[in-house]
Steps between C-alpha positions, in 0.01 A plus 500: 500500500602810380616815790167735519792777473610423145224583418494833636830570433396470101197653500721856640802437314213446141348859621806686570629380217201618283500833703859543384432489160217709518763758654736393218263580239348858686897582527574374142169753399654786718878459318311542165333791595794670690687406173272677286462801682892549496488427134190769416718746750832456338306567123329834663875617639615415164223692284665772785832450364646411823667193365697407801206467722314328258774212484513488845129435487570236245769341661294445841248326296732300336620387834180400669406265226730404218286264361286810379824686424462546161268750477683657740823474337325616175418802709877561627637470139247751369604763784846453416439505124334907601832566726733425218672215606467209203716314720304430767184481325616240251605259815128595652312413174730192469405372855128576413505273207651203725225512741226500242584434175141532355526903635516656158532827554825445660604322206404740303688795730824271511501499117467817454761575772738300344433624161609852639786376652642344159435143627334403146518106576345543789249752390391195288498268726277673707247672213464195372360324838266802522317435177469176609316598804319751303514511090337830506773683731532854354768609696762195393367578132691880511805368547560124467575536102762749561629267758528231216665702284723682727659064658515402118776828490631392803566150423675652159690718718620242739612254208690795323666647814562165687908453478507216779625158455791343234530640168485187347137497594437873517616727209413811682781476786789407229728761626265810457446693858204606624556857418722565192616858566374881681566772378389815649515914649473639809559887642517643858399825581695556856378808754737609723360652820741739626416497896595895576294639261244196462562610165418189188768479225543304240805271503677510153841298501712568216355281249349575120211521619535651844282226687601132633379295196577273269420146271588108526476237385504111552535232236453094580613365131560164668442332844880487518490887464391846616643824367454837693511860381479842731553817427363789758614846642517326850392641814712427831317634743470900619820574664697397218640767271288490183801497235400100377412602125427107419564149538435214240560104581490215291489157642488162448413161660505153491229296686499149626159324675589653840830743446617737247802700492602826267696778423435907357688826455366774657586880319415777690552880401520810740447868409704677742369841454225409667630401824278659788267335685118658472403850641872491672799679260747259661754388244680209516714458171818763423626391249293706236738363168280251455097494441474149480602158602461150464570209626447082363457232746549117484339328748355136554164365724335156550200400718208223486157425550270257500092531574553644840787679494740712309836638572753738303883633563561769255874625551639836256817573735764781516784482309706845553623388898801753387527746269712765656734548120386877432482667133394824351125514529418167530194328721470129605133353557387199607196278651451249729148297527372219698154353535345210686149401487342257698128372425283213648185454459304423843194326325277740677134614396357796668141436615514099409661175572786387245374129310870295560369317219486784272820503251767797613480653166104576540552678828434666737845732409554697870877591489749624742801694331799595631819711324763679569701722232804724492556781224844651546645797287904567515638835365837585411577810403830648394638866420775641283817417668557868600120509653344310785590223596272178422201407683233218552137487596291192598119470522304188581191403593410164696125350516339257676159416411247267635129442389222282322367462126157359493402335157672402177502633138445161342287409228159435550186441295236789527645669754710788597840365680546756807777498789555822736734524828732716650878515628614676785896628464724657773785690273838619544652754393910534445665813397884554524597851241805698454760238628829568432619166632521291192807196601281361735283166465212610215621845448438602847122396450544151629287234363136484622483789669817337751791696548786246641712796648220626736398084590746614772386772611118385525422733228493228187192631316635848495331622213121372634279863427158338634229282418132505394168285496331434185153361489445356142109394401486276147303326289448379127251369279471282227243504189409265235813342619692751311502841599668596878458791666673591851462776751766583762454812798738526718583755797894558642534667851826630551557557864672785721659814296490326135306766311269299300235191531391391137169325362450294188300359238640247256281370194578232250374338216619178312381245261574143505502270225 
């Protein structure tokens, strides 16, 4: 015989339990409402254009139920579509689609998304699976042709520009680069703020045309090879004297998969009547016998890279340490350059997580840059044998420069290749005129700015005149995969008694073929 209590005990456990679901389904009703009213409140704050709440309101909904969620996530796409941020709304009408993939109004939103966003396989993809929810869709019929059209281009594109693989099995990489050759223009115009007066001049070095500009050009005939042509009236920064009339360099390299190595000659040209630095009447050349001079360079640089990272040593060095033999009217120039750049790219995306699975040459491009560069001028100036007696001036400057690039000018289909950044550069400046002390190491200049007779003395960098901060904003575009154009502003604060700050605009234009 069965325990009397078992009974019981059944009989409350079968109405509690039925009592709970009652609950369940009352609480069930109430989480539908309460995730309606969040949705219809999030739609009023966004027909309010107060986007932020309205995702908020979105979001909350989202969380109480997510196995309504796509409505909801329909709704959070759409607010973010009226924000401006395709982004985000994309990954919203994406996750909307997922949850209910009979909701055709977010397919037909994520097409259209992705159709503005130049994702034309996609667009298909997703216009197609609307008309098959609904044949008569208007909205997929405005633009779902054009999306046809516009993949068949791509996928023409894509076959003509794709230079992967072996050459035995793809004629398009069979030695040809990517980019064949630049040529292009660019022109400064340079204001120099004089900080008594607060007075704006115009800087004009001693150039043709009396502005820092100038042409290049880049040529890729082979893999194997790059060739390199400059010519500019250069600008050194405003403390230096602005006698540098020009200076032309030709260049050439030789790549392997990861290193390349090269050599150029460098010509520059000064104009030594015009030897003051702006708004100051302080002259720095004597020896008025000559107008002009020149000076050729041989000098030699190598580096690497790979899809992360690049790296360059460009050396053009000094070759007058001594030149102390005077003549009648005779002047001895020379130049001294050194660059190093470092770049890595950090594989960063503002705003969004980086796919690891995503190739390195499709992005993100998020690069760190460092360089450092020397300029060096030596002068040395003689006078008739019954005049003065000969003299040598030195002027350097020394930069060190850290900042980002974001982007990449590479080709793209239907699109307009942008990158933008910014370097920040401490600079020093080295000035050593008049001396008279021409036996000593470098014609009394020393050799980077180091004088070995005052290493002694704790005075080594005797000729150090001061430094300045430069704050340098860039950026470039790309169109039709052609046609580049850059921008450049920069601003140079010169601290303490220095006269003059400067500010800058630099534009250029090139063509690539």
């Amino acid at each position: 015989m069965r325990n009397p209590y078992s009974y019981f005990l059944l009989a409350m456990l079968f109405f509690a339990s039925a009592a709970g679901a009652q609950n369940q389904k009352k609480s069930s009703k109430d989480l539908a409402a309460e995730v309606d009213k969040l949705n219809w409140e999030g739609i009023d704050l966004s027909n309010d254009s107060r986007y932020l709440d309205a995702a908020d309101r979105f979001q909350k909904a989202i969380s109480l139920d997510d196995s309504r969620a796509a409505r909801s996530y329909h709704n959070v796409a759409y607010t973010y579509e009226l924000a401006g941020d395709k982004n985000k709304a994309l990954e919203n009408y994406q996750k909307a689609v997922v949850r209910n993939p009979q909701q055709t109004v977010s397919w037909a939103s994520l097409g259209r998304m992705q159709y503005t966003m130049g994702l034309y396989k996609d667009a298909v993809f997703s216009g197609e699976t609307t008309l098959k929810l609904d044949p008569r869709n208007a909205s997929v019929q405005k633009w779902l042709p054009d999306a046809y059209s516009k993949l068949a281009e791509q996928k023409i594109y894509d076959a003509r520009n794709d230079l992967t693989g072996d050459p035995a099995t793809n004629p398009n990489c069979e030695a040809r680069p990517e980019v064949i050759g630049e040529v292009g223009v660019f022109a400064s115009a340079i204001g120099v703020i004089d900080k008594q007066s607060t007075a704006l001049n115009l800087y004009k070095p001693a150039g043709v045309l009396q502005t820092p500009a100038g042409a290049y050009a880049e040529f890729n005939p082979l893999r194997e090879l790059t060739f390199r042509l400059n010519g500019q009236t250069p600008y050194y920064g405003i403390l230096q004297p602005t006698f540098y009339a020009g200076s032309q360099k030709i260049e050439m390299q030789y790549n392997f998969k990861y290193f390349f190595f090269g050599g150029g000659i460098l010509f520059s040209q000064l104009n030594v009547e015009n030897s003051t630095v702006p708004v100051s009447t302080t002259t720095y050349i004597q020896n008025t016998d000559y107008t002009s001079i020149s000076d050729t360079k041989f000098g030699l640089f190598m580096g690497g890279r790979d899809d992360l990272t690049f790296f360059v040593l460009r050396i053009y060095p000094r070759y007058l340490f001594r030149d102390a033999e005077s003549a009648p009217k005779s002047t001895s120039f020379d130049v001294a350059k050194v660059e190093i750049e470092y770049r890595r790219n950090l594989r960063l995306q503002l705003g969004s997580v980086v796919d690891e699975k995503q190739p390195i040459s499709k992005g993100p491009f998020t690069d760190i840059i460092v360089k450092f560069v020397i300029d060096e001028i030596y002068l040395t100036e003689y006078k008739p044998t019954t005049g003065t007696d000969a003299v040598g001036h030195y002027f350097g400057t020394y930069d060190l420069s850290i900042g980002m690039e974001f982007g990449k000018l590479q080709r793209e289909f239907d699109k307009v290749a942008t990158t933008w950044g910014f370097l920040l550069t401490n600079r020093l400046y080295f000035q050593n005129t008049g001396n008279t002390n021409l036996t000593s190491f470098g014609n009394g200049q020393g050799y980077f700015g180091f004088n070995s007779t005052g290493a002694t003395t704790g005075n080594a960098f005797s000729s150090y005149r001061g430094n300045s901060f430069i704050v340098t904003l860039f950026a470039a575009q790309m169109f039709k995969n052609r046609y580049i154009l850059r921008e450049q502003l920069f601003f140079e604060g010169t601290p303490g008694s220095e006269r003059n700050h400067a500010i800058g605009l630099q534009l250029s234009f090139g063509v690539r073929f």
